[in-house]
Biotite code that builds the C-alpha atoms (Angstrom):
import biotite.structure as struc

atoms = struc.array([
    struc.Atom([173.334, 74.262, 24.780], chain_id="A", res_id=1, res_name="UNK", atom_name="CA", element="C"),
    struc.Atom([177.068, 74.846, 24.774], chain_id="A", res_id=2, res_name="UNK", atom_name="CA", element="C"),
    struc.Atom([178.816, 73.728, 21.818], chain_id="A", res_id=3, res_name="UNK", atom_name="CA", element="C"),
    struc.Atom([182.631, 72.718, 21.046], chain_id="A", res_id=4, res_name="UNK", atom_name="CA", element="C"),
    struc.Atom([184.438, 72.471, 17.822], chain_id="A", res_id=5, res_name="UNK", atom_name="CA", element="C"),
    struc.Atom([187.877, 71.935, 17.552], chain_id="A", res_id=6, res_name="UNK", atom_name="CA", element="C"),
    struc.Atom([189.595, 71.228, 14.087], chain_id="A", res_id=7, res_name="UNK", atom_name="CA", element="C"),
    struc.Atom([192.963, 69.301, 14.026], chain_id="A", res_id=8, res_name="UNK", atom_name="CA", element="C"),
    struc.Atom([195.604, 69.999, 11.229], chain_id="A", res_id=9, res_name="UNK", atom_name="CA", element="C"),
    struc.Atom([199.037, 68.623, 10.707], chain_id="A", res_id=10, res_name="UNK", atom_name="CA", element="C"),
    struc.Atom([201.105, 71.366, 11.813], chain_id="A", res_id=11, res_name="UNK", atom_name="CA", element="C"),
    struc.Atom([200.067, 74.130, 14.832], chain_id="A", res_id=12, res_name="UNK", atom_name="CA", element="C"),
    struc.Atom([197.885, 74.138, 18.028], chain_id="A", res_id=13, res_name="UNK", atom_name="CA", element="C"),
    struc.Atom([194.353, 72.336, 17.338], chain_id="A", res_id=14, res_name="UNK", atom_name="CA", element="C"),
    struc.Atom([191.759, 75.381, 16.594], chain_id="A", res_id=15, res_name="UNK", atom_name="CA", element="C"),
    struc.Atom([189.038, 75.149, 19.586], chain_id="A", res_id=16, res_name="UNK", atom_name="CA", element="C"),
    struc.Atom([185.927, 77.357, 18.815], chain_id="A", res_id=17, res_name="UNK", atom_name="CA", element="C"),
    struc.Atom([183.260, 77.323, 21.192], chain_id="A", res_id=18, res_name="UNK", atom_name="CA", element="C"),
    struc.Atom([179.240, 78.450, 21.075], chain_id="A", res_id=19, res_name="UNK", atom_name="CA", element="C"),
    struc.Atom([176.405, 79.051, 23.063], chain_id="A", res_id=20, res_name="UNK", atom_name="CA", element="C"),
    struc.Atom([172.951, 77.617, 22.045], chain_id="A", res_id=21, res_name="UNK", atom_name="CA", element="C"),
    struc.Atom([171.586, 80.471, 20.139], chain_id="A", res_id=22, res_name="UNK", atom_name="CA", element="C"),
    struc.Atom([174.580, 80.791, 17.628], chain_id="A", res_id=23, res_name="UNK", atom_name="CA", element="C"),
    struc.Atom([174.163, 76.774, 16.293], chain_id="A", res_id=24, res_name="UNK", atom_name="CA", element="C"),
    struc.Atom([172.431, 76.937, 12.563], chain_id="A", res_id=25, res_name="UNK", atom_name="CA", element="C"),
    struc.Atom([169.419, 74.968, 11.983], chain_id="A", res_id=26, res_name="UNK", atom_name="CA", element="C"),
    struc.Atom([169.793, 71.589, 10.197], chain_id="A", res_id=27, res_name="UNK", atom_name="CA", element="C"),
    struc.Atom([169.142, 72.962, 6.502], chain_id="A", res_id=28, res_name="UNK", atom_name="CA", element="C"),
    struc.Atom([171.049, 76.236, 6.940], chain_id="A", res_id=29, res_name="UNK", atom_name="CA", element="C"),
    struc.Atom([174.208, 74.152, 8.214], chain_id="A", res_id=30, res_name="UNK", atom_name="CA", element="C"),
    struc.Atom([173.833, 72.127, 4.930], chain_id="A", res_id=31, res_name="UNK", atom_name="CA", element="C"),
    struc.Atom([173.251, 75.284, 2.607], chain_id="A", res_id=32, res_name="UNK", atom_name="CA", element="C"),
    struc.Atom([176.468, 76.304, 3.747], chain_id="A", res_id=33, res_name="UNK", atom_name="CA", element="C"),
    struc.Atom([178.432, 73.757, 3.838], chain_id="A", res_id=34, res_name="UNK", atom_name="CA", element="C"),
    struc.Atom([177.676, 72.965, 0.274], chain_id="A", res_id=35, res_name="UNK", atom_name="CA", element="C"),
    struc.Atom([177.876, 76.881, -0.873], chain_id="A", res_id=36, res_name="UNK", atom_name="CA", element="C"),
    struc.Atom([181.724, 76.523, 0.849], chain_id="A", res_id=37, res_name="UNK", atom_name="CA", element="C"),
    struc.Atom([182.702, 73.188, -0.682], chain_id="A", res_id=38, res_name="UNK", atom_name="CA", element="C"),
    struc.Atom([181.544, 74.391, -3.594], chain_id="A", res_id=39, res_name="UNK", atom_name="CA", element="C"),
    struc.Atom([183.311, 78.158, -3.521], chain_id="A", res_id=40, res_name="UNK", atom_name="CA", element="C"),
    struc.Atom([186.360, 76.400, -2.011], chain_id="A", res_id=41, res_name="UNK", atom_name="CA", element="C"),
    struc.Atom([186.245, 73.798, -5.242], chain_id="A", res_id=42, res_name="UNK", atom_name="CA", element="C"),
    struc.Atom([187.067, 70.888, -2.678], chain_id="A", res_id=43, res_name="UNK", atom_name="CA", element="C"),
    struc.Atom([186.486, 67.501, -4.424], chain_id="A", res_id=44, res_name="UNK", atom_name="CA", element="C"),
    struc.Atom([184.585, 64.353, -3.155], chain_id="A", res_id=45, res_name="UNK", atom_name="CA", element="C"),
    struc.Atom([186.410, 62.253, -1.005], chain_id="A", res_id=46, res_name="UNK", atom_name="CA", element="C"),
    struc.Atom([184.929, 59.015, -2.610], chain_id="A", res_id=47, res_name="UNK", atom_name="CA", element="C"),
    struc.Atom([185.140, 57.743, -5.742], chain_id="A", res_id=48, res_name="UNK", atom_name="CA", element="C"),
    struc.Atom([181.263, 57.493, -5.936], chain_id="A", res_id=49, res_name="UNK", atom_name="CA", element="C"),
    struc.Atom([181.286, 61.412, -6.029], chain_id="A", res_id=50, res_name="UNK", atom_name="CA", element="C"),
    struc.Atom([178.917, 61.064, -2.610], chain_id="A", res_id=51, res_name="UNK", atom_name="CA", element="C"),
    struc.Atom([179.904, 63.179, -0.363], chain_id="A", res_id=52, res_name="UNK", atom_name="CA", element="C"),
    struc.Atom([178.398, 62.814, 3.478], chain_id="A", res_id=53, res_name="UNK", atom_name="CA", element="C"),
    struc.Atom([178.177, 65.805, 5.996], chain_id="A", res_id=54, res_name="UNK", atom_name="CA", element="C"),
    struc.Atom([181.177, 64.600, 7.771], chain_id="A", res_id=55, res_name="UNK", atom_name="CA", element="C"),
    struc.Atom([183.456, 64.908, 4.554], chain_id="A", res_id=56, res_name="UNK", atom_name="CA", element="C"),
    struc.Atom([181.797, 68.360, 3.882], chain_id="A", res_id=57, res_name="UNK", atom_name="CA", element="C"),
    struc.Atom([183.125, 69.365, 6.981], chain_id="A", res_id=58, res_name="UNK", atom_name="CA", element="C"),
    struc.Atom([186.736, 67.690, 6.632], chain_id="A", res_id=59, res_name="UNK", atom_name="CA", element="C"),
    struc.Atom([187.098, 69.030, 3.162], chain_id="A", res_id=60, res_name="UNK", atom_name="CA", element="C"),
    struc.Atom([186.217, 72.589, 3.662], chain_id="A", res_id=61, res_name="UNK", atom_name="CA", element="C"),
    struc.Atom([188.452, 73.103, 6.838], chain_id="A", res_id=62, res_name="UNK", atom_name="CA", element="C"),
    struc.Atom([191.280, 71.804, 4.873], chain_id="A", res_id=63, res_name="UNK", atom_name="CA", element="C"),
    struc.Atom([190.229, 73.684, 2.045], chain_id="A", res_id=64, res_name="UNK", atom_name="CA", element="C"),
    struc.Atom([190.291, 77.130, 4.541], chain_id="A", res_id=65, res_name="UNK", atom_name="CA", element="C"),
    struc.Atom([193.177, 75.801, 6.265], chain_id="A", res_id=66, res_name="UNK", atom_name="CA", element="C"),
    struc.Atom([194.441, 77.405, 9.382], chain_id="A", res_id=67, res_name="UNK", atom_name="CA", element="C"),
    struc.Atom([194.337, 80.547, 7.759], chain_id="A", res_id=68, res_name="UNK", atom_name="CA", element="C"),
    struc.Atom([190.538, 80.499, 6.962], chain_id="A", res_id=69, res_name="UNK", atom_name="CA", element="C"),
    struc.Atom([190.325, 79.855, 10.774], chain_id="A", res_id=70, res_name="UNK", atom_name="CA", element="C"),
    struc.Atom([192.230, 83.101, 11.817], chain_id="A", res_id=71, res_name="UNK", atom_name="CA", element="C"),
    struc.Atom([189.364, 85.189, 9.797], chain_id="A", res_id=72, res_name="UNK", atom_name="CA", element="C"),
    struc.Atom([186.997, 85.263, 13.423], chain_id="A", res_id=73, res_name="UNK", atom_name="CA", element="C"),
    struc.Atom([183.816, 85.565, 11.418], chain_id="A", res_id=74, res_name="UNK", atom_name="CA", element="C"),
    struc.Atom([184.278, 82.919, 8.760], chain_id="A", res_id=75, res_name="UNK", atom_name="CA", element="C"),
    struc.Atom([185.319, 80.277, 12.182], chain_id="A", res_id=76, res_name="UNK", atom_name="CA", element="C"),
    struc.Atom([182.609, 81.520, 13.528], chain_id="A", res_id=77, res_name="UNK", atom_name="CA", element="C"),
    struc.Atom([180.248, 80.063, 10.657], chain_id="A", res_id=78, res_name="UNK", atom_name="CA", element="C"),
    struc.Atom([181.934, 77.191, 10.446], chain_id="A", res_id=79, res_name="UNK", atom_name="CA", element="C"),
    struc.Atom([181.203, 76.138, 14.297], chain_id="A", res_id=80, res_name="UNK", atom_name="CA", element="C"),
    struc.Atom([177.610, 77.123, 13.562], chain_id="A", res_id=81, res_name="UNK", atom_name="CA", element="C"),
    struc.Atom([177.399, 74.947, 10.742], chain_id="A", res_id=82, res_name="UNK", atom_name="CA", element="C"),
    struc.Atom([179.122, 71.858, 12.113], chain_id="A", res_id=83, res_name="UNK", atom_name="CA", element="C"),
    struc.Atom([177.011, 72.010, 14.899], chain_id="A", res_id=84, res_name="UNK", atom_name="CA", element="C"),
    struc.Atom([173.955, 72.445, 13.622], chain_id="A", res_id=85, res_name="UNK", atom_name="CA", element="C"),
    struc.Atom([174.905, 69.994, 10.596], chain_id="A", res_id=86, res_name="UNK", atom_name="CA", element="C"),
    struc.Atom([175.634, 67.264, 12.970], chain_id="A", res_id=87, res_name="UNK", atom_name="CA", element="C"),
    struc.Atom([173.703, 68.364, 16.072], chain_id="A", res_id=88, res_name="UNK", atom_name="CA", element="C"),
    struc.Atom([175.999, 67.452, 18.644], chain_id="A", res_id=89, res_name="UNK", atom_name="CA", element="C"),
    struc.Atom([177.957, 69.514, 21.455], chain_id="A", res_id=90, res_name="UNK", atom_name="CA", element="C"),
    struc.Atom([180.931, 68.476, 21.151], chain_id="A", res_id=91, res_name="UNK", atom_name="CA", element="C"),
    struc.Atom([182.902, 67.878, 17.788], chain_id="A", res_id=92, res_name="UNK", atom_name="CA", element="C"),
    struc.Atom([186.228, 66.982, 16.674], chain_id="A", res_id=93, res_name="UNK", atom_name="CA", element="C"),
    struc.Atom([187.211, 67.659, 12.994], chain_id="A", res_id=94, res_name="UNK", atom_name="CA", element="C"),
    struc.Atom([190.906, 65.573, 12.417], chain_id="A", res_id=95, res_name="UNK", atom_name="CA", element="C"),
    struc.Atom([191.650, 66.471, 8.848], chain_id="A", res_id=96, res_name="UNK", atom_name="CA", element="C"),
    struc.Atom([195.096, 65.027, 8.313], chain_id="A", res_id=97, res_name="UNK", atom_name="CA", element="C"),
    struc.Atom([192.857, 61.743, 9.562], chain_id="A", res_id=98, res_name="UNK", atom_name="CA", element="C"),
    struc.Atom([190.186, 62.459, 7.744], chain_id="A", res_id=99, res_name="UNK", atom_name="CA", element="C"),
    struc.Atom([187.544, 61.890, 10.428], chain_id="A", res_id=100, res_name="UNK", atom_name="CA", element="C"),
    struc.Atom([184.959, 63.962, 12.638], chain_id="A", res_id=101, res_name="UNK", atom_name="CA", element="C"),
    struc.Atom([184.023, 62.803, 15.838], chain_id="A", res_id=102, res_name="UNK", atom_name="CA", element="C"),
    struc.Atom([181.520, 63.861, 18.161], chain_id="A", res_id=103, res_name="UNK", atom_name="CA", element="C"),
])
C-alpha cells in the first residue's frame, strides 16, 4: 500500500511525504509515538475535557514541529509512519491552521 501525507501550515508550500507499505507503523507503535512526541513537544489538549483523540495528536505535534521539524528527513519520515499507521488510511491531510485531518 502506498501512502500520502501532506501537512498544511499557514505560511509555505503544503509538506507532501509519501510511503510505501512496509514503512507504515503498526496501530500501537503509531500511538506510542505520537504520545512520546506530544508529550516531548509539551503540546496541550485541544479540548477542555483534557481528551485528546488521534486526530488532535497528529494536529498538535506537527504544529508543535512546525515546518522546521518537517525539514529534519528522518523525524518526517516518522511522522508519515505514524499517521498512517495511527489512522490506517492512504491518503491523509493534516490542516493545522484548521485544525482538522482528513483522509
Amino acid at each position: 500500500m502506498q501512502a500520502r501525507i501532506t501537512v498544511l501550515f499557514e505560511t509555505g508550500s503544503p509538506i507532501d511525504l509519501q510511503l510505501d507499505g512496509a514503512e507504515v507503523l503498526g496501530f500501537e507503535a503509531a500511538r506510542r509515538w505520537l504520545d512520546d512526541q506530544f508529550v516531548a513537544l509539551e503540546c496541550e489538549p485541544l479540548r477542555g475535557s483534557g481528551k485528546v483523540l488521534l486526530a488532535d495528536k497528529l494536529i498538535q505535534v506537527a504544529a508543535a514541529a512546525g515546518p522546521a521539524g518537517f525539514a529534519d528527513a528522518a523525524w518526517a519520515l516518522d511522522y508519515a509512519r505514524a499517521a498512517t499507521g495511527a489512522l490506517s488510511k492512504a491518503l491523509v491531510k493534516v490542516d493545522v491552521p484548521r485544525q482538522a485531518v482528513s483522509y
